[in-house]
C-alpha positions, 0 to 999 in steps of 0.5 A, a space after each residue: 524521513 520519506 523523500 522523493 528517491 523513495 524505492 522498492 516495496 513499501 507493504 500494505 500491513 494488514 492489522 491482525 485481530 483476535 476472534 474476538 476484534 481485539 488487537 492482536 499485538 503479538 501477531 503486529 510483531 510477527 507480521 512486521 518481521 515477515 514483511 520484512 524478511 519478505 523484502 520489504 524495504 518500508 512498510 504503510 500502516 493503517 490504510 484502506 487495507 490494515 481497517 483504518 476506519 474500524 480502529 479507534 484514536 487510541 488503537 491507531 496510535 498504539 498500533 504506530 507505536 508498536 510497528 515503529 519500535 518493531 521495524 527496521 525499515 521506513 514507515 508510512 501511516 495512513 492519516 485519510 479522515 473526514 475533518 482536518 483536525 482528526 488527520 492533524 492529531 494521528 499525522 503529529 503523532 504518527 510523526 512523534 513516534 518516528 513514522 517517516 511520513 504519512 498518506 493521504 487519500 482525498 474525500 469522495 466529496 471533492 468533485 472538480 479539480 479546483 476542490 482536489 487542489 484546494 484540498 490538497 493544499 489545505 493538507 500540506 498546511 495542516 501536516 506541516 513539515 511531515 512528508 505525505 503520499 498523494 493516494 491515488 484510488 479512485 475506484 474506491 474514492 470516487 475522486 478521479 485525479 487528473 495527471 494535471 492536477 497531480 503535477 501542480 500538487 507536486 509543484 505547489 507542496 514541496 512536502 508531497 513526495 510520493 504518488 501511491 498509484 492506483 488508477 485502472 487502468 493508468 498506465 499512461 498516468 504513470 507515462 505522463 508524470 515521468 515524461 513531464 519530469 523530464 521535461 522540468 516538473 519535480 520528480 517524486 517516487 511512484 509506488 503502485 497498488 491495486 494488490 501487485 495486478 500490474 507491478 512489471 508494466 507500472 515498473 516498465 512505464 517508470 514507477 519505484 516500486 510497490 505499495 500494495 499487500 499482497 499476501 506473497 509479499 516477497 513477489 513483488 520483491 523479487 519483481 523489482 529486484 529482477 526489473 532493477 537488474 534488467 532481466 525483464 524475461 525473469 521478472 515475467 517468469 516470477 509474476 507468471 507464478 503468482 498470477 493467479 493468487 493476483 488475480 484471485 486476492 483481487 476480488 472486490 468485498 473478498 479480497 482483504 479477507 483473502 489476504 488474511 486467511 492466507 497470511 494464517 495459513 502462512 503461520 504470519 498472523 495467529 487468526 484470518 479475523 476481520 473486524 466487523 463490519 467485513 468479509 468472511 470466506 466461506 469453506 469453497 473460497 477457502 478450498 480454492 485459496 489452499 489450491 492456488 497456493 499448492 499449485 504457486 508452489 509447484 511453479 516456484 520450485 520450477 524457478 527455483 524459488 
């Protein structure tokens, strides 16, 4: 079960299709063994990324179903949904199966604080025992989470015991959580998102780790494994490297795109589709991913990776 000494990379995976929007089961097998041959030391399944919102009951069950019985390694799922009941049926589920806990983002209708609690309260009744992860995103929710807020969550709902951390900037949130620990608050794991752009800097602010999908998985890996063992000038050395993949896979409206065309590329999913409605890369954004992805390979030679 997921617990608060959770650490390391938990990846973002993204759910591969056919061309024609079915499923593509035999690229699920092939994506989960990447990851974790990436370093991987979890994996989070059908969140904003993996097109949650594009699948349907049945398809999301099956798709914990089949990563379950593939991986090695802890998995989260992604149980974010507009009622209660649709998040209870997927969490009970997604826990049945022998998920290890599940995520939670909070609705772009929560405007005040007190909503955000009262929210976050009704969830860890509906979940029952199933350990959760508080989503933090707001520039995709909406819904800005006060660190105050955050610390009476993790004080009131005992079964919240991760922060995916994707404020920006929040740095400081980070900061603020681990200093409020010291001082007595509960200490839960921190993982990060937003694609890996400030994977040492949350580290070195006191973050556990990654939850995020880069198509390189196995930087972020490298990242934290540098940080752990306190080579932070090696650490840097490999982050410079993938920088500039980073920064392009970030784009708003292209970036899950990206990301899958170049997981194609990689031989990790048979095709680059992404289900409609979304993105499609045209042959300049294509071009220039094939150039970046040259010109990171070059740089990693040079570190010896």
């Amino acid at each position: 079960m997921l617990d608060e000494t959770a650490k390391g990379v938990f990846t973002i995976a993204v759910t591969p299709f056919k061309p024609n929007g079915d499923v593509d089961w035999e690229s699920v097998d092939r994506m989960v063994d990447f990851y974790i041959e990436a370093g991987a030391t979890g994996l989070t399944i059908l969140g904003m990324m993996g097109e949650a919102g594009k699948l349907t009951a049945e398809e999301s069950v099956g798709i914990v179903k089949r990563v379950v019985a593939r991986s090695s390694v802890p998995i989260v799922v992604g149980v974010s949904a507009p009622g209660f009941a649709a998040m209870k049926a997927l969490s009970d589920a997604a826990m049945d199966i022998g998920a290890a806990g599940v995520m939670v983002a909070p609705p772009s209708s929560l405007k005040t604080d007190g909503q955000i609690l009262t929210y976050y309260h009704n969830t860890a009744e509906v979940l029952g025992d199933a350990p959760f992860v508080l989503q933090d995103f707001p520039l995709v929710t909406n819904v800005v989470v006060p660190t105050s807020v955050i610390l009476q969550v993790v004080e009131d709902c005992p079964t919240c015991v991760m922060l995916k951390h994707e404020d920006w900037p929040g740095l400081d949130k980070i900061s603020a959580l681990r200093a409020a620990s010291d001082k007595g608050a509960r200490r839960i794991s921190i993982l990060c998102g937003n694609g890996g752009l400030y994977l040492l800097e949350e580290m070195l602010r006191g973050a556990d780790g990654a939850m995020t999908g880069f198509a390189y998985p196995e930087m972020m890996a490298q990242v934290v494994e540098a940080h752990g063992a306190g080579d932070t000038d090696r650490a840097r050395d490999i982050f410079d490297a993938y920088m500039p993949m980073v920064r392009y896979e970030a784009q708003p409206g292209l970036g899950l795109a990206i990301r899958k065309y170049t997981l194609a590329q990689r031989g990790v999913i048979a095709h680059d589709t992404v289900r409609k409605p979304g993105g499609m890369l045209s042959a300049a954004t294509k071009s220039e991913v094939n150039a970046l992805a040259a010109r990171q390979a070059d740089k990693l030679k040079e570190l010896g990776l």
